[in-house]
C-alpha positions in Angstrom: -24.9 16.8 -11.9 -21.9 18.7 -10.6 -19.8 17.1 -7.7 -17.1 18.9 -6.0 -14.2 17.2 -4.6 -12.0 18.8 -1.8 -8.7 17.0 -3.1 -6.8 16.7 -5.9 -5.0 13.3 -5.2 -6.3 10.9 -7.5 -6.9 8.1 -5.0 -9.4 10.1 -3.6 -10.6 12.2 -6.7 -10.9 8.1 -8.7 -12.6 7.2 -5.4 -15.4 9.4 -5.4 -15.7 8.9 -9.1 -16.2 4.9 -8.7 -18.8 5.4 -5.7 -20.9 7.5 -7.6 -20.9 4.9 -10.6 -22.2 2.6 -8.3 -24.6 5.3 -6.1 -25.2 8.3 -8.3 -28.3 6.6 -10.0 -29.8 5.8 -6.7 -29.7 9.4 -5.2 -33.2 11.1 -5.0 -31.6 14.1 -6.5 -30.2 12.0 -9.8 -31.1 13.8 -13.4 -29.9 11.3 -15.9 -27.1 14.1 -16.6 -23.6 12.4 -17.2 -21.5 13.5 -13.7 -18.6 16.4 -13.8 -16.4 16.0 -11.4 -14.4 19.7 -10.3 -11.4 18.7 -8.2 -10.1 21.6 -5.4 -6.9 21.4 -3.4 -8.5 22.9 -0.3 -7.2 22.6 3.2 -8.2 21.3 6.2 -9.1 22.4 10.3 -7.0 19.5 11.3 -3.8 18.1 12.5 -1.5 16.6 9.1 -1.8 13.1 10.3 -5.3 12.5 12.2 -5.2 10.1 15.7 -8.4 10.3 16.3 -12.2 9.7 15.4 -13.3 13.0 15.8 -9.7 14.4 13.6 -10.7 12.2 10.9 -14.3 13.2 11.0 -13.3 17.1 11.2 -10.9 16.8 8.2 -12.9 15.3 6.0 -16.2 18.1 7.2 -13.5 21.0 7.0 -12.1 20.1 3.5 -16.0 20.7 2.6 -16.7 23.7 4.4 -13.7 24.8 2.8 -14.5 23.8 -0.6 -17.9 25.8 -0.5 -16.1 28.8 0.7 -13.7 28.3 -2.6 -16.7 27.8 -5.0 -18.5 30.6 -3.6 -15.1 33.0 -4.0 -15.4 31.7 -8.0 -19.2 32.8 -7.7 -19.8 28.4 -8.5 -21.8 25.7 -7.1 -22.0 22.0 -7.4 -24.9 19.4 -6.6 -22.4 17.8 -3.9 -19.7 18.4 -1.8 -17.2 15.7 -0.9 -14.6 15.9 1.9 -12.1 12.7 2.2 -9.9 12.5 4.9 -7.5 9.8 6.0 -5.6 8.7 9.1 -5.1 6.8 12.5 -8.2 6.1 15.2 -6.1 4.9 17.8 -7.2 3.1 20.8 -6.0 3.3 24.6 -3.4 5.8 23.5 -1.0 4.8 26.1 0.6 1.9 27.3 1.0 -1.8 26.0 -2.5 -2.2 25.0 -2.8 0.7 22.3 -4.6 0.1 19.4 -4.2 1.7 16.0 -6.5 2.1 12.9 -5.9 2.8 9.5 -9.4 4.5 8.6 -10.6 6.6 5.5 -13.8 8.9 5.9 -15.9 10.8 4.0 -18.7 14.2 4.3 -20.9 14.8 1.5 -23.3 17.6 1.5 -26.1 19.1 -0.5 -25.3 22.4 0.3 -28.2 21.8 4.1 -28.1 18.2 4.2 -24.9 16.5 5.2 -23.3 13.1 6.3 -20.7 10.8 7.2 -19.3 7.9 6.1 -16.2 5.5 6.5 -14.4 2.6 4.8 -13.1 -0.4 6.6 -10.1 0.4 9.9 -6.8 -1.7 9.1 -5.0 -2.6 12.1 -1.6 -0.9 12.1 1.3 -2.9 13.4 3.3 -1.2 16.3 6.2 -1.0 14.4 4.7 1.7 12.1 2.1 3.3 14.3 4.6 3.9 16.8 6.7 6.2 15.6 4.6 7.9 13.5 2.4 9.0 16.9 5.2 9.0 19.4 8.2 10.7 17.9 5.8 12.1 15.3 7.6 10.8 12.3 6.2 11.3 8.3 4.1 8.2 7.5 5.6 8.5 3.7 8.9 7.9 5.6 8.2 4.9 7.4 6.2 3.4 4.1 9.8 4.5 2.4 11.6 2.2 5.4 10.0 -0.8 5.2 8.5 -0.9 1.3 11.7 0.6 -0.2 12.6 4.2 -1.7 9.3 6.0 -3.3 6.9 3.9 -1.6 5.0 6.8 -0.2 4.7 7.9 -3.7 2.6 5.0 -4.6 -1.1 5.2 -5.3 -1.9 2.4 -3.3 -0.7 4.2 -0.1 -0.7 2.6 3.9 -3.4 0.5 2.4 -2.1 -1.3 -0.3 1.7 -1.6 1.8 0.0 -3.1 4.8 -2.1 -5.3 3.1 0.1 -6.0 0.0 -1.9 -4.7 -2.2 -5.4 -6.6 -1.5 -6.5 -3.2 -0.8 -5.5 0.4 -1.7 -6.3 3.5 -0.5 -8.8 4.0 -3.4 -10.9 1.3 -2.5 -11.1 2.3 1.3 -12.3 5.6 0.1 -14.9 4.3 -2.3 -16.4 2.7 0.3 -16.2 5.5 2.9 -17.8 7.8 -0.1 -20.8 5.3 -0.7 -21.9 5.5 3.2 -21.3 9.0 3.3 -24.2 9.3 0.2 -26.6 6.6 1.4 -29.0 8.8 3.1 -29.3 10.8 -0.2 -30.4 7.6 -1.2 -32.8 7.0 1.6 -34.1 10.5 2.9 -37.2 9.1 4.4 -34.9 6.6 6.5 -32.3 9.5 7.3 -34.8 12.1 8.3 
């Protein structure tokens, strides 16, 4: 079984890996072969830092339809495709009442069937979503701010600064990959 992964960042390369440990027995289209994993630095349709639903949801489908357009170039083809994409959903966009969530997705295709899935939202304090949509400051630089030089650097990313490292960015992933392959799982529920 051969899944492709649109990113080489090893959160989201070690994410993929750990939901299919936990899912890739479960899919319909599951040989018994041990997975390979081929890892792509592809880009993406989409703004750098996602403020939306449908940004996040785009990224993560365009790192995929990008990926297959790579594979084809190298005349290869995997079982799956996986797009991860990361950002902000933010909510009432203006005003005293905006919202802002942290939010990891995930697209994984067959090659005809495809779907979404995403991990948990984290609720982004002003003083960090702010800037980042308003004056459209780096996130690595406000993570560097408040967690102290080379925090962007970190595995653990937004995730594990906000939430001192209950979560990291990994494990939102994981679960955004798992809901993105559950319908492989289930066809006759999906279809």
């Amino acid at each position: 079984m051969r899944i492709a992964i649109g990113s080489t960042r090893a959160p989201k390369v070690e994410a993929v890996k750990e939901a299919w440990q936990a899912i890739g027995s479960r899919i319909k289209a599951y040989d018994d072969e041990p997975a390979s994993f081929l890892t792509y630095d592809v880009g993406k349709d989409t703004p750098e830092m996602p403020l939306t639903l449908d940004q996040l949801m785009e990224g993560a489908r365009s790192r995929v339809e990008n990926l297959i357009l790579q594979l084809k170039r190298e005349r290869q083809e995997a079982d799956f495709y996986v797009g991860l994409e990361g950002g902000f959903q933010v909510i009432d966009t203006h005003g005293p009442r905006r919202q802002v969530f942290l939010e990891s997705w995930a697209y994984a295709t067959d090659g005809h069937l495809g779907y979404f899935g995403h991990g948990p939202g984290l609720l982004v304090p002003h003083k960090i979503g702010d800037p980042i949509i308003d004056r459209n400051i780096e996130m690595g630089i406000i993570m560097d701010r408040l967690g102290g030089p080379r925090s962007s650097a970190k595995a653990e990313g937004m995730w594990g600064l906000l939430t001192g490292d209950i979560l990291t960015r990994q494990q939102s992933f994981v679960i955004a990959v798992i809901c993105a392959f559950v319908p492989f799982c289930q066809p006759d529920t999906y279809r």
